[in-house]
KOLVEX-990930 format. One record per residue: x, y, z of N, C-alpha, C, CB in turn; residue number from 0. Coordinates in steps of 0.05 Angstrom, whole numbers, always signed. Glycine has a CB too. Layout:
@n_px=X	n_py=Y	n_pz=Z	ca_px=X	ca_py=Y	ca_pz=Z	c_px=X	c_py=Y	c_pz=Z	cb_px=X	cb_py=Y	cb_pz=Z	nr=NUM
...
***
This chain:
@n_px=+1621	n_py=+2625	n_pz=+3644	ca_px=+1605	ca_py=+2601	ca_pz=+3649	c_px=+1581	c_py=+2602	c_pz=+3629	cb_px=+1595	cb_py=+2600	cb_pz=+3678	nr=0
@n_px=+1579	n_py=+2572	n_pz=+3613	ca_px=+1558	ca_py=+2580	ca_pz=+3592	c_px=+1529	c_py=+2564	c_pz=+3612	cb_px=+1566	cb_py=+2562	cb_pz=+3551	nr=1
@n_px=+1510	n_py=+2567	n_pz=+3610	ca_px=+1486	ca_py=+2554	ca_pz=+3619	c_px=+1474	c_py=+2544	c_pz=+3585	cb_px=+1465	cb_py=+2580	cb_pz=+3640	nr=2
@n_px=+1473	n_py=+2513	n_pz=+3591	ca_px=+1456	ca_py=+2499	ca_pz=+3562	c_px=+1432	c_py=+2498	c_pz=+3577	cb_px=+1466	cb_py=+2463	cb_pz=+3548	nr=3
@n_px=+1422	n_py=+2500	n_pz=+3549	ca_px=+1383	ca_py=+2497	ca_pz=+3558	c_px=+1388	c_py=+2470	c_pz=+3534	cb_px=+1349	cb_py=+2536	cb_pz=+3546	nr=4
@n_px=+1366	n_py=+2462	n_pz=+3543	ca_px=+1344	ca_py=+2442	ca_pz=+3520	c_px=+1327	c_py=+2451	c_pz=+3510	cb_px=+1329	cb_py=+2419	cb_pz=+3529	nr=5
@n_px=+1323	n_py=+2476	n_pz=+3497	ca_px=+1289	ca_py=+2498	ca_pz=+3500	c_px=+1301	c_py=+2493	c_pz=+3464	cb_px=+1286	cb_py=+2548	cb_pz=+3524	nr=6
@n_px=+1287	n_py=+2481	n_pz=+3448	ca_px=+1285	ca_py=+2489	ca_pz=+3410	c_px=+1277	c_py=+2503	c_pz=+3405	cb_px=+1273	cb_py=+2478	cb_pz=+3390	nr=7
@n_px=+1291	n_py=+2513	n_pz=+3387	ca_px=+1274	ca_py=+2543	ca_pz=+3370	c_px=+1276	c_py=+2535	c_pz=+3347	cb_px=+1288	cb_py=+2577	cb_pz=+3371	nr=8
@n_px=+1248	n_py=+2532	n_pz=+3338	ca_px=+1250	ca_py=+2524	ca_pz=+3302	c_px=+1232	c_py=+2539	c_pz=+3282	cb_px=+1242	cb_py=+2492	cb_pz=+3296	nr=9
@n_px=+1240	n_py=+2552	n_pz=+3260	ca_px=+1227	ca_py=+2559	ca_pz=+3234	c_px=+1219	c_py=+2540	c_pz=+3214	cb_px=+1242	cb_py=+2577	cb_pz=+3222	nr=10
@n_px=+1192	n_py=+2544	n_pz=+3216	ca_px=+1171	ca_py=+2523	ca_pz=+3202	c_px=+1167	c_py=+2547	c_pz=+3179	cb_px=+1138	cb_py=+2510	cb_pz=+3223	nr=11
@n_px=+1177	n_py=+2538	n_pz=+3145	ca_px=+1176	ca_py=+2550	ca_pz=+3123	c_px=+1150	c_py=+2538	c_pz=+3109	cb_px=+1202	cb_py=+2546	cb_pz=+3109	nr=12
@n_px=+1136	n_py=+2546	n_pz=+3100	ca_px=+1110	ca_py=+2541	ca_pz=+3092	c_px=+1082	c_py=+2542	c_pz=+3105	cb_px=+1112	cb_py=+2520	cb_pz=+3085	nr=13
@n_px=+1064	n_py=+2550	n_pz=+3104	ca_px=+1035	ca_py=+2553	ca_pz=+3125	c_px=+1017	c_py=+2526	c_pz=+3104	cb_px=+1013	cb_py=+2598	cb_pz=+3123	nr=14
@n_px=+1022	n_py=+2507	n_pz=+3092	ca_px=+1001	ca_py=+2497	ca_pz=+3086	c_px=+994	c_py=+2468	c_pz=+3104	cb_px=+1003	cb_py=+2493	cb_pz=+3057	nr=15
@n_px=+987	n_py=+2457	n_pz=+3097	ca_px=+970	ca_py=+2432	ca_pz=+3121	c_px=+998	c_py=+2426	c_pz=+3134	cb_px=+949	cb_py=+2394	cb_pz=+3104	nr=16
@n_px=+1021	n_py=+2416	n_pz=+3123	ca_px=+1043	ca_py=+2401	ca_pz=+3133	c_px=+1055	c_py=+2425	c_pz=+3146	cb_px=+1063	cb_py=+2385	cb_pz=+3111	nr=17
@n_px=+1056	n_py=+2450	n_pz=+3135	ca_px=+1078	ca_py=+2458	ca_pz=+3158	c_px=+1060	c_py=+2472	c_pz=+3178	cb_px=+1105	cb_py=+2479	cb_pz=+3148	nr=18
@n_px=+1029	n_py=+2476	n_pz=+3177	ca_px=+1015	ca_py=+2482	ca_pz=+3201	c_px=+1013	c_py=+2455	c_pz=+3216	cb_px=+987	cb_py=+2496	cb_pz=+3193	nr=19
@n_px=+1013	n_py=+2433	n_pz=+3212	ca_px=+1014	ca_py=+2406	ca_pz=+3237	c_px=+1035	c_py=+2407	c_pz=+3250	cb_px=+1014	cb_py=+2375	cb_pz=+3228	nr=20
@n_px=+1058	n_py=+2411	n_pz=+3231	ca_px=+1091	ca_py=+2405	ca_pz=+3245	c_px=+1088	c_py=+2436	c_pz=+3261	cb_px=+1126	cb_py=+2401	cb_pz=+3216	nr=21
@n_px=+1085	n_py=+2459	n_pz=+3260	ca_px=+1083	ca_py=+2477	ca_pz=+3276	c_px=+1067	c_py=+2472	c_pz=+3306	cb_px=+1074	cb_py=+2496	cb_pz=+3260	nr=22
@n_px=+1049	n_py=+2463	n_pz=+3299	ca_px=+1027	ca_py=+2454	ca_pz=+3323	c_px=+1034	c_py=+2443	c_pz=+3340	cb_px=+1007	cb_py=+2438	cb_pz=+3318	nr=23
@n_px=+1054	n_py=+2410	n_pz=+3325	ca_px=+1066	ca_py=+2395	ca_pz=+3339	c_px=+1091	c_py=+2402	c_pz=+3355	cb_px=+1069	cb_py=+2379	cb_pz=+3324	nr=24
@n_px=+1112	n_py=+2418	n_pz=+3343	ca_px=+1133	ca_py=+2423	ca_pz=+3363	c_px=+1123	c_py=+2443	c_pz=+3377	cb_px=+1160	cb_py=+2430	cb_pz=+3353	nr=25
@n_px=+1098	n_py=+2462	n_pz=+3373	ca_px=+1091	ca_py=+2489	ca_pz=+3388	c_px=+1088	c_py=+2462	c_pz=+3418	cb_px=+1052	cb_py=+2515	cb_pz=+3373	nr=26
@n_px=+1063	n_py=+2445	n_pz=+3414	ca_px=+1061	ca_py=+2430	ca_pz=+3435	c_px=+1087	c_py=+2419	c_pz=+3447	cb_px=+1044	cb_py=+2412	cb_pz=+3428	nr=27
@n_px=+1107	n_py=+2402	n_pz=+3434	ca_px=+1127	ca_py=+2402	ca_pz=+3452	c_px=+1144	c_py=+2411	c_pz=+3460	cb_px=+1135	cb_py=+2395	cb_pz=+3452	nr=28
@n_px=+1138	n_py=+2431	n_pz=+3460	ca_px=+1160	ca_py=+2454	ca_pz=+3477	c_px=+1177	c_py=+2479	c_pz=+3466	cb_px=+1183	cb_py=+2438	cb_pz=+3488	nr=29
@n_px=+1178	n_py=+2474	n_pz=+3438	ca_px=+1199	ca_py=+2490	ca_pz=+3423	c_px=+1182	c_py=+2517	c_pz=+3414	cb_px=+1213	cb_py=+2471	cb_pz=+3394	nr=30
@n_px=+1196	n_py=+2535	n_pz=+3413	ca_px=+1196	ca_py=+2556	ca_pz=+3407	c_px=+1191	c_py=+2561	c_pz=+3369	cb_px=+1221	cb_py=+2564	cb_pz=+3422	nr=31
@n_px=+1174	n_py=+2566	n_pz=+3357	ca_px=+1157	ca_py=+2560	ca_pz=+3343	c_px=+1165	c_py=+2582	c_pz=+3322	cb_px=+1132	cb_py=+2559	cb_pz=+3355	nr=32
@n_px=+1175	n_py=+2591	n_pz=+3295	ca_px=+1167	ca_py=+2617	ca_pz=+3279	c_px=+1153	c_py=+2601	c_pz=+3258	cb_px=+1194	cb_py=+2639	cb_pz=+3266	nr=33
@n_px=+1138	n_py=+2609	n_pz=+3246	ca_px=+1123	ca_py=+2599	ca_pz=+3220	c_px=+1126	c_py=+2612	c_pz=+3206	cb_px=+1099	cb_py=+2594	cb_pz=+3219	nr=34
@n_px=+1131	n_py=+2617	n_pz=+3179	ca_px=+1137	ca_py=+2636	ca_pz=+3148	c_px=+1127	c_py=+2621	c_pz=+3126	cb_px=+1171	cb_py=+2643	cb_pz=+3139	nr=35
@n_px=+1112	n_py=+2645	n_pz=+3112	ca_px=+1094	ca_py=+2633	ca_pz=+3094	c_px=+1096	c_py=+2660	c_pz=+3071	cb_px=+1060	cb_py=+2625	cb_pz=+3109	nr=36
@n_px=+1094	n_py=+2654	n_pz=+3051	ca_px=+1093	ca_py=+2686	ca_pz=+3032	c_px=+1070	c_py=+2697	c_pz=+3035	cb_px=+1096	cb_py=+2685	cb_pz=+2997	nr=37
@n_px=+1053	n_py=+2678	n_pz=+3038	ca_px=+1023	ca_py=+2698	ca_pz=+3045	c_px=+1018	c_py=+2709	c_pz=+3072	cb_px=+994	cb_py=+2680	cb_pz=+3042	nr=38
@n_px=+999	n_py=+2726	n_pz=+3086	ca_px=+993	ca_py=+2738	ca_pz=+3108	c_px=+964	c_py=+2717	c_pz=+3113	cb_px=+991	cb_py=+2776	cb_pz=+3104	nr=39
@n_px=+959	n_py=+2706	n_pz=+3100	ca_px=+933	ca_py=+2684	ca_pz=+3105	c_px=+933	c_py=+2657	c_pz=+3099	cb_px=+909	cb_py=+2691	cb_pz=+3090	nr=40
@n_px=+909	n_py=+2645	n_pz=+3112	ca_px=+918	ca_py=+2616	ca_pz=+3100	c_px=+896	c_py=+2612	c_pz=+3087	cb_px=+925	cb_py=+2591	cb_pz=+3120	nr=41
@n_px=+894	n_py=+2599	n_pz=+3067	ca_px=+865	ca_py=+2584	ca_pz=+3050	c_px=+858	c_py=+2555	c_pz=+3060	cb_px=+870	cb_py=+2579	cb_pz=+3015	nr=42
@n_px=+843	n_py=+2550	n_pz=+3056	ca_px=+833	ca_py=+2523	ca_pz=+3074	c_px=+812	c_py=+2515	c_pz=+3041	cb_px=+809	cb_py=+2532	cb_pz=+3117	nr=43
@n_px=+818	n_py=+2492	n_pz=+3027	ca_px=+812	ca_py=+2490	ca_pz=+3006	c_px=+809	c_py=+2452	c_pz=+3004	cb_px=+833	cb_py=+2507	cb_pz=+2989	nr=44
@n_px=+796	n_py=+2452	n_pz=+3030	ca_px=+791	ca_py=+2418	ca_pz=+3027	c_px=+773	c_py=+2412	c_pz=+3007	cb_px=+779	cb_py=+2402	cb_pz=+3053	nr=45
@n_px=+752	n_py=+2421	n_pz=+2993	ca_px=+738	ca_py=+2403	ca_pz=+2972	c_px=+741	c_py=+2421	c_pz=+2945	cb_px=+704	cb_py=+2396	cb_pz=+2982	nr=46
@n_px=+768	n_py=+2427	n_pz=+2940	ca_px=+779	ca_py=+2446	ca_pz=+2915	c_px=+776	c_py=+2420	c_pz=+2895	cb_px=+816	cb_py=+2462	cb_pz=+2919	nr=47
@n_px=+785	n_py=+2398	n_pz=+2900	ca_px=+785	ca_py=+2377	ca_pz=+2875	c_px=+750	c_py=+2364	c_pz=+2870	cb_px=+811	cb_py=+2346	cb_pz=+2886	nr=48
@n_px=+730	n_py=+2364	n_pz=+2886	ca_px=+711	ca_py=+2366	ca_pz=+2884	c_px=+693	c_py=+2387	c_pz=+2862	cb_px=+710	cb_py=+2366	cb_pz=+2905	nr=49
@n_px=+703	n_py=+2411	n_pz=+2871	ca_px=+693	ca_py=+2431	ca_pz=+2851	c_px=+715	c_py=+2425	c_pz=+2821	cb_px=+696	cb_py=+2468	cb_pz=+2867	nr=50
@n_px=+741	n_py=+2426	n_pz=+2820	ca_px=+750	ca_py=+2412	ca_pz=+2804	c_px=+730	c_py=+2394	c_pz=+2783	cb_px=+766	cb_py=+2401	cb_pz=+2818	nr=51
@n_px=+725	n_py=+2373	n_pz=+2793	ca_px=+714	ca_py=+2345	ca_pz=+2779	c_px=+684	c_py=+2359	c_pz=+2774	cb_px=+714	cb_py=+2310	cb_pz=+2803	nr=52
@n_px=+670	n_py=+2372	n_pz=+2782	ca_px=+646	ca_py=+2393	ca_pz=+2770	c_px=+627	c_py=+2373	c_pz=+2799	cb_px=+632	cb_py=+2389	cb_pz=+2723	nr=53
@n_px=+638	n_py=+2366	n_pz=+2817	ca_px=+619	ca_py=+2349	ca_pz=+2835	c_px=+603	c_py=+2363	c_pz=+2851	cb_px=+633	cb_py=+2331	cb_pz=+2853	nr=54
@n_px=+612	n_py=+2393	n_pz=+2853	ca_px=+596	ca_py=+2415	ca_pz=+2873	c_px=+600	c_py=+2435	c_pz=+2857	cb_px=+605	cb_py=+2421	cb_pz=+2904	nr=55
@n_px=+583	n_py=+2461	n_pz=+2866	ca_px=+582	ca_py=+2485	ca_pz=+2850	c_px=+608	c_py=+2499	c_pz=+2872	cb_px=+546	cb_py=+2503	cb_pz=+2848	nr=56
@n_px=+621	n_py=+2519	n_pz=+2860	ca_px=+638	ca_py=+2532	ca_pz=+2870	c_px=+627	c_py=+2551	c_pz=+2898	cb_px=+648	cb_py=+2547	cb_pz=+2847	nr=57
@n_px=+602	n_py=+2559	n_pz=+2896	ca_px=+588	ca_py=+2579	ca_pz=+2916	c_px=+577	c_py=+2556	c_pz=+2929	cb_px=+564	cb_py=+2605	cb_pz=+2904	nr=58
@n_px=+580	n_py=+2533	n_pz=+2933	ca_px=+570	ca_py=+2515	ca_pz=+2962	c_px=+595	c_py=+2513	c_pz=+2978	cb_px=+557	cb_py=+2479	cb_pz=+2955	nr=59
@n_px=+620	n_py=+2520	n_pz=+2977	ca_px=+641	ca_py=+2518	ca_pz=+2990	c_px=+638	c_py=+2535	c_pz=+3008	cb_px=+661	cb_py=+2520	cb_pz=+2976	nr=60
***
């Protein structure tokens, strides 16, 4: 006798903004969640194109 579940298990390939939301999002609906990324960290680099364009100094970030 097999027993089906409805329970997802999904691998989210990438840690940057999109695959940390889509992780967030199925973590919240129910599924069973792996995330893989080549790095062991994440960078958070929202005003990188700012320092880019010379609009801020690099050490105000």
């Amino acid at each position: 006798m097999r027993i089906q579940s409805n329970h997802s298990s999904v691998i989210v390939i990438g840690a940057g903004f999109g695959g940390m939301q889509a992780t967030q999002s199925l973590a919240r609906s129910g599924a069973d969640v792996l995330l893989i990324d080549r790095n062991n960290y994440n960078t958070f680099v929202p005003l990188l194109y700012q320092v880019a364009a010379a609009q801020i100094a690099p050490d105000m970030i």
